[in-house]
C-alpha positions in Angstrom: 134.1 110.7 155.2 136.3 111.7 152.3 139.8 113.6 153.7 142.2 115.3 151.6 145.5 116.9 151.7 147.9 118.9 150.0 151.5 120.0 149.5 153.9 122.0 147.3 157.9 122.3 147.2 160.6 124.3 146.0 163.3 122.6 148.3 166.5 121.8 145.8 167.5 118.6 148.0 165.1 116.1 145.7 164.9 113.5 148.6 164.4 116.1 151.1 162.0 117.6 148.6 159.8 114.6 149.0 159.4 114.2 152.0 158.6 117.9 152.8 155.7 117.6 149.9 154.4 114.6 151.9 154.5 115.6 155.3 152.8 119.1 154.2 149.7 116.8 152.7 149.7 114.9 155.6 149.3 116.8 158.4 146.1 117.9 157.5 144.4 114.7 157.2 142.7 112.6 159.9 142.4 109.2 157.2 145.2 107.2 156.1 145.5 108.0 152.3 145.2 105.5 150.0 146.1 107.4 146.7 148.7 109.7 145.8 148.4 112.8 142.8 152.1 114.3 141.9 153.1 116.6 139.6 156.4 118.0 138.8 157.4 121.3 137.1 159.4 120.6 134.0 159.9 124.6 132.8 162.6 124.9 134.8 166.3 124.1 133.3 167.4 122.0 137.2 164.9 119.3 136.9 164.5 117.1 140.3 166.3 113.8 140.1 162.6 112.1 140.3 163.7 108.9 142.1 165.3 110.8 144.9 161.9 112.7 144.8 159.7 109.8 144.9 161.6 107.9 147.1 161.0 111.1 149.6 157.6 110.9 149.4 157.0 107.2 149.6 159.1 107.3 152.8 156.4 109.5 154.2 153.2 108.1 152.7 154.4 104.2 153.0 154.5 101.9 150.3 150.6 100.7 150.3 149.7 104.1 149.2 149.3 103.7 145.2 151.1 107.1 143.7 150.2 108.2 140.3 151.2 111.5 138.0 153.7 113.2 135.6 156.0 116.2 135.3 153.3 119.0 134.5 154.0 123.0 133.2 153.7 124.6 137.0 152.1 123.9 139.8 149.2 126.1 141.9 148.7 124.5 145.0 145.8 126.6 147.1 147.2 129.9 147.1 150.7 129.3 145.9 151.6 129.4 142.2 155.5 128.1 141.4 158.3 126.8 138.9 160.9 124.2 139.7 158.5 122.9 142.3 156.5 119.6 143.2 153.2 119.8 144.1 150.9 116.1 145.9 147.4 115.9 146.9 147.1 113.0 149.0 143.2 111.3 149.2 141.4 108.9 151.8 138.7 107.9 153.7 135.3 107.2 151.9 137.1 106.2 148.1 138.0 102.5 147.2 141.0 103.1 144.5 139.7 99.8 142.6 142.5 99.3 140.4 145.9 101.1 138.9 147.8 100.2 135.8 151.3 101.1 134.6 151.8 100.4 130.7 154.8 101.2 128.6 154.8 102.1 124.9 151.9 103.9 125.2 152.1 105.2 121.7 152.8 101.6 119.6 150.7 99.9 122.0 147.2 101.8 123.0 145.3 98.6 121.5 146.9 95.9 123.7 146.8 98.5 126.5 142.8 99.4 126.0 141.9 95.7 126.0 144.5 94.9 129.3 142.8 97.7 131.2 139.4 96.5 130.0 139.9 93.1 130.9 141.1 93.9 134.4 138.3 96.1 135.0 135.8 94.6 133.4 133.9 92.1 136.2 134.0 95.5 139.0 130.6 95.6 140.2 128.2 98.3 138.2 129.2 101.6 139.6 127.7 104.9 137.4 130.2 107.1 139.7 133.4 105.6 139.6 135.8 107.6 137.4 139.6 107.3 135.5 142.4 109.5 135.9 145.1 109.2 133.8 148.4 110.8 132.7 149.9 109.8 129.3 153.2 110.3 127.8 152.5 113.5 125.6 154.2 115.6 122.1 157.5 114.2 122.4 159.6 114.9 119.3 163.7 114.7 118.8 165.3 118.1 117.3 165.3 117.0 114.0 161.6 116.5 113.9 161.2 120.2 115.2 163.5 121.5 113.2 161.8 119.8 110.2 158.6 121.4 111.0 160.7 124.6 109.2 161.3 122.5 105.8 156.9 121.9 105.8 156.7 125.6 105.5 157.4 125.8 101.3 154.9 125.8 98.3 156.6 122.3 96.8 155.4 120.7 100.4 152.2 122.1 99.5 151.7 120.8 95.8 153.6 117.5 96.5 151.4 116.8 100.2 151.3 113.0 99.7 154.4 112.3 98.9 155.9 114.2 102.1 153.1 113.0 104.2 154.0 109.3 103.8 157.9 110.0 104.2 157.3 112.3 107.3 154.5 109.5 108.8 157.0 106.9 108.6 159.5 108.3 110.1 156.8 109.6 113.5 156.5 105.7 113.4 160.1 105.0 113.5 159.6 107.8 116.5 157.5 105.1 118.1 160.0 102.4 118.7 162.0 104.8 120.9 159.5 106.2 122.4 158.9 109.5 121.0 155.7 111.4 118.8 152.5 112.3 119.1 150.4 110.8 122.0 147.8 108.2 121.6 145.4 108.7 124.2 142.9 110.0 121.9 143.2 106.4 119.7 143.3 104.2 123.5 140.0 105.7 125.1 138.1 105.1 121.8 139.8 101.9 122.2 138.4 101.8 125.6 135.1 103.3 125.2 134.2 100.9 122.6 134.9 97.7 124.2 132.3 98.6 127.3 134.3 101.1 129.4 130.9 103.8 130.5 132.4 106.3 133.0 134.0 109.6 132.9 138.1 110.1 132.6 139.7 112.5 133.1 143.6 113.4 133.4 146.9 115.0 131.8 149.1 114.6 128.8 152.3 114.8 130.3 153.9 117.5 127.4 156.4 119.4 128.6 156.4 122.9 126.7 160.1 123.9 127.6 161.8 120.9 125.9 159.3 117.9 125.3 161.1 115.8 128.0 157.7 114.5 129.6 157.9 112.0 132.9 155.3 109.8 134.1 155.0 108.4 137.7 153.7 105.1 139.3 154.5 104.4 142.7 158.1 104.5 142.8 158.4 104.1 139.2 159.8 106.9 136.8 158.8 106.6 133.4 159.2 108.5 129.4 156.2 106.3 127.3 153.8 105.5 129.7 150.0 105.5 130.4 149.5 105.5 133.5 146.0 105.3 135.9 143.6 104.6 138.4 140.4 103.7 139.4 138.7 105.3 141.9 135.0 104.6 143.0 133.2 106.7 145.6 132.1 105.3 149.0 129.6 105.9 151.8 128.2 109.4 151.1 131.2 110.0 149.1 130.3 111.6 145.6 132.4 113.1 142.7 131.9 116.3 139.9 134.0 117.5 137.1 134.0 120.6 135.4 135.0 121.0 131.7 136.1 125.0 130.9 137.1 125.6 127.3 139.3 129.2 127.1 137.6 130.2 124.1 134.5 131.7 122.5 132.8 130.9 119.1 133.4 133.9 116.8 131.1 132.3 114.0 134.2 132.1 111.7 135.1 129.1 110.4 137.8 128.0 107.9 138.8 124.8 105.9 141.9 122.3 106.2 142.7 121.7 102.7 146.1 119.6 103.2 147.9 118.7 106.2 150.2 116.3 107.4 149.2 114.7 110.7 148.4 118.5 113.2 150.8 119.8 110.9 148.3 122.2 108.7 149.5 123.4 105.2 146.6 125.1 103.2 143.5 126.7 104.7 140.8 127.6 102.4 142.8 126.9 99.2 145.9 129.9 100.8 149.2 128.9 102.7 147.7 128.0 106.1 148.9 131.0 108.2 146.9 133.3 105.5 144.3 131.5 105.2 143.7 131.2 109.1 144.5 135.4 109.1 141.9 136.1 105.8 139.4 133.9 107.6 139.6 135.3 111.4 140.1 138.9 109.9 143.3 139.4 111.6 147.0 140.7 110.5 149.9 138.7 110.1 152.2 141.0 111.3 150.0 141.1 114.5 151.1 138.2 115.6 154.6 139.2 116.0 153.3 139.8 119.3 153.4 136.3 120.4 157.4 135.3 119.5 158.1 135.4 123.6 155.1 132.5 124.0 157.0 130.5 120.9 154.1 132.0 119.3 151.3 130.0 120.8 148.1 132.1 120.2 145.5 132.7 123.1 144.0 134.7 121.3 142.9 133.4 118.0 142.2 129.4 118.1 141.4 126.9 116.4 138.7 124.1 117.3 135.4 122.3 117.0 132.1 122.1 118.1 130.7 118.6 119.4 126.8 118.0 119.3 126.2 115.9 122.6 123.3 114.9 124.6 124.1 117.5 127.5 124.9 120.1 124.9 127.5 121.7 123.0 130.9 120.4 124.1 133.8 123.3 122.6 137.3 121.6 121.8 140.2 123.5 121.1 143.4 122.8 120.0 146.7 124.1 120.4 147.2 126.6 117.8 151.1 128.0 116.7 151.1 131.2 114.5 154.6 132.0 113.4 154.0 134.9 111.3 157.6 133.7 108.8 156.2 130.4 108.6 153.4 131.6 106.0 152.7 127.9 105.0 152.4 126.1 108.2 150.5 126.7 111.1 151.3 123.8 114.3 148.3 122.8 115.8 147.3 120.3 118.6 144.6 118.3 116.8 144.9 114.5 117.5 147.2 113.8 115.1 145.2 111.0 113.2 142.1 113.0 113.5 142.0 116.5 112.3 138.7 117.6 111.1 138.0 119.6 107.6 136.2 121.8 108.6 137.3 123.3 111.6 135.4 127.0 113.8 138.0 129.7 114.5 137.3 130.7 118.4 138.6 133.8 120.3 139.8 134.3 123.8 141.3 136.9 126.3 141.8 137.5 130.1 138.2 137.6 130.5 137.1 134.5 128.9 139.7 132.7 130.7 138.5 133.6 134.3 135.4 133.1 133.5 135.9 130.0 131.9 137.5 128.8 134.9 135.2 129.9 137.4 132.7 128.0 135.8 134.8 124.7 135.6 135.1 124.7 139.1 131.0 125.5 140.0 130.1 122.6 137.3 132.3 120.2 139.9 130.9 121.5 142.8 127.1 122.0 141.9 125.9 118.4 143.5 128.4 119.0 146.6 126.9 119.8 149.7 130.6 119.9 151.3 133.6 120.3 149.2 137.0 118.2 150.6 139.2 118.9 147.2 140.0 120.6 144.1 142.3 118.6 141.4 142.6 120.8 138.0 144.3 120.3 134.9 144.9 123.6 133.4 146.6 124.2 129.9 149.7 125.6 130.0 148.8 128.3 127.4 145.7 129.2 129.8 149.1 129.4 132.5 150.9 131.7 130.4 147.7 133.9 129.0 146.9 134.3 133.1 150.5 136.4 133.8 149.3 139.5 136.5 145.9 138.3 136.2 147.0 134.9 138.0 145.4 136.5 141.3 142.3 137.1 140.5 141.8 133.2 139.0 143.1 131.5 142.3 140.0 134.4 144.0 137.7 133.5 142.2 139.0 129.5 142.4 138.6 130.4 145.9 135.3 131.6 146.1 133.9 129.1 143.7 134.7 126.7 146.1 136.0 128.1 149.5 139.5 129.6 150.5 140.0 126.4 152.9 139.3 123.5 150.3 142.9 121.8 149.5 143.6 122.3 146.0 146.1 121.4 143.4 146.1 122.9 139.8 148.6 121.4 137.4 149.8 123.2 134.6 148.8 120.5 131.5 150.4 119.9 128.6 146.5 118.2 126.8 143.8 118.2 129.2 142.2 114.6 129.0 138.1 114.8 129.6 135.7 111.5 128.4 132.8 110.5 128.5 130.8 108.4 126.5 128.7 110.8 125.1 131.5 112.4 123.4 133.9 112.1 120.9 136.6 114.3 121.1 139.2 113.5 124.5 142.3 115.6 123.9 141.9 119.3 124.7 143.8 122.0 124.9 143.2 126.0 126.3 141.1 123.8 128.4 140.4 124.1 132.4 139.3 120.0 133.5 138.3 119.6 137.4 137.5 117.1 139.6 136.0 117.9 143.2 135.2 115.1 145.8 133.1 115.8 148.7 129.6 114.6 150.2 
């Protein structure tokens, strides 16, 4: 039988911390666990020291028990929603964890990476239910790249694109060697899905919204460019479900990118970007004033696509930053190598949200006759867009699933969902969800 357990912390004391997170997993399981699911806020300004932390819980758990995750925007853990807290969910019993992998330079090196985790996994007996979770090193750019972002918002960036771009992509290159930029798990699971890999992933880019200082854990391992993962295969009567919940709804709008560099969008149907996105959705500029406290990410107006698939329309959305003085630039969380021409302008409010994540949770559940955990990856603009209405998701969570069912909602920087059916891996204003039971 499958066996779960969770646990959640706000002690200061980081080696205390961990232990308290593991022994409050623990004591509700009967099975020894065999893997371990961390996340750590990040939004608050007195991070953990994260080896004291880990060194806590692997104290507690032992050291066979493989442990996997990455500093996330909040934890929920059941009924408990915090900051400047650590949340686990411990699983054993009837799941064989097949194989785990720790990389570094996840962003130079997704190729090499792709074929090593191929080649390791690639003589595992045919399983169609085993899955991948992973957690990559995500948006991680140095102050001078941010405050560049500024100098892309004039009309001679705009006539001269090309010559900008290629200065502006070399230097995200240069980014590379230390470790910083845009993430790559986008390029290393089509890496991975075309040399053979078949089964679903799912996971979290580790992007830390407060200050872009992501972490990434394996075992007792802390780490700033890494792709991390596992592979976990059901066993027994054992079986697994994910839920995919995108926070937004088509409007039947849609707009053109004209020139961009990388996710950095500069002219939308043949206007500045920010206009043209506001002329297109039928909105006001100075309405979005609104957003300065959210470092004007909008939950409201969004941009994304529309994937054809053979189980039907698959909505991605991407992180979308309307700063009403930047008329020329809008900041959006398209893979950064792949932003589409043609893009649908989606909407979204308190409404959509809750029920978008009430039905990410039944589409996990629907083949489970008896629920034993909930893991979710929800976007940390979803988070924020919740405020007083927080409640009312973690109800309706509940009663998707049942009030007693250990669960553990991490606050995700890019929610990670694949398949290979589909194209598109890096999400965002996304609920992902993974439920194990019989």
């Amino acid at each position: 039988m499958l066996d779960a357990g969770v646990g959640m912390t706000v002690e200061k004391d980081s080696f205390k911390a961990g232990k308290e997170l593991a022994k409050s997993a623990l004591e509700n399981m009967s099975a020894k666990p065999k893997l371990a699911i961390l996340g750590v806020d990040s939004l608050t300004r007195k991070p953990f020291d994260y080896n004291q932390l880990l060194a806590g819980v692997k104290e507690e758990i032992g050291p066979e028990v493989e442990l996997i995750g990455s500093s996330v925007n909040g934890v929920l853990v059941n009924d408990r929603f915090a900051m400047r807290s650590a949340g686990l969910m411990l699983l054993g019993g009837d799941i064989n964890v097949e194989k785990t992998f720790n990389y570094g330079k996840s962003r130079l090196d997704y190729k090499n990476i792709a074929e090593n985790v191929y080649q390791s996994i690639k003589d595992l007996e045919p399983n169609k239910d085993r899955f991948m979770l992973i957690f990559q090193d995500g948006i991680k750019l140095p102050q001078e790249v941010l405050d560049k972002q500024k100098s892309l918002n004039s009309r001679f960036v705009s006539l001269f694109t090309g010559l900008v771009k290629r200065v502006f992509m070399r230097q995200i290159e240069e980014f590379k060697e230390s470790g910083m930029g845009m993430p790559s798990i986008q390029e290393f699971l089509e890496e991975l899905y075309a040399k053979g890999w078949s089964s679903q992933v799912i996971g979290n880019v580790a992007t830390n919204v407060r200050n872009y200082d992501s972490i990434e854990f394996y075992n007792d391992i802390v780490g700033k460019d890494n792709i991390i993962g596992a592979i976990i295969a059901p066993q027994g009567s054992t079986k697994f479900g994910f839920g995919f919940g995108a926070g937004a709804e088509p409007t039947g709008k849609s707009c053109n990118i004209e020139k961009n560099i990388g996710s950095f969008l500069l002219k939308i149907d043949d206007k500045p970007a920010l206009l043209g996105l506001c002329d297109a959705a039928g909105i006001k500029k100075e309405a979005l004033k609104e957003l300065r406290g959210g470092a004007y990410l909008n939950y409201y107006t969004i941009l994304g696509t529309t994937e054809k698939t053979k189980g039907g329309d698959v909505i991605h959305l991407a992180m979308t930053m309307t700063n009403p003085d930047l008329e020329n630039l809008i900041n959006s969380g398209f893979p950064f190598e792949k932003v589409p021409n043609r893009v649908e302008i989606f909407q979204s409010n308190t409404n959509i949200l809750h029920k978008t994540a009430e039905n990410a949770v039944k589409q996990a559940v629907q083949n489970l006759n008896n629920p034993k955990f909930l893991l979710g990856f929800d976007c940390a603009i979803r988070f924020f867009a919740y405020g007083d209405n927080l409640p009312k998701i973690v109800k309706t969570v509940n009663n998707a699933i049942g009030k007693d069912i250990p669960k553990m909602v991490l606050g995700s920087g890019g929610e990670i969902f694949g398949t290979k059916d589909i194209d598109y891996y890096f999400n965002n204003m996304t609920f992902v969800t993974l439920a194990g039971g019989d």
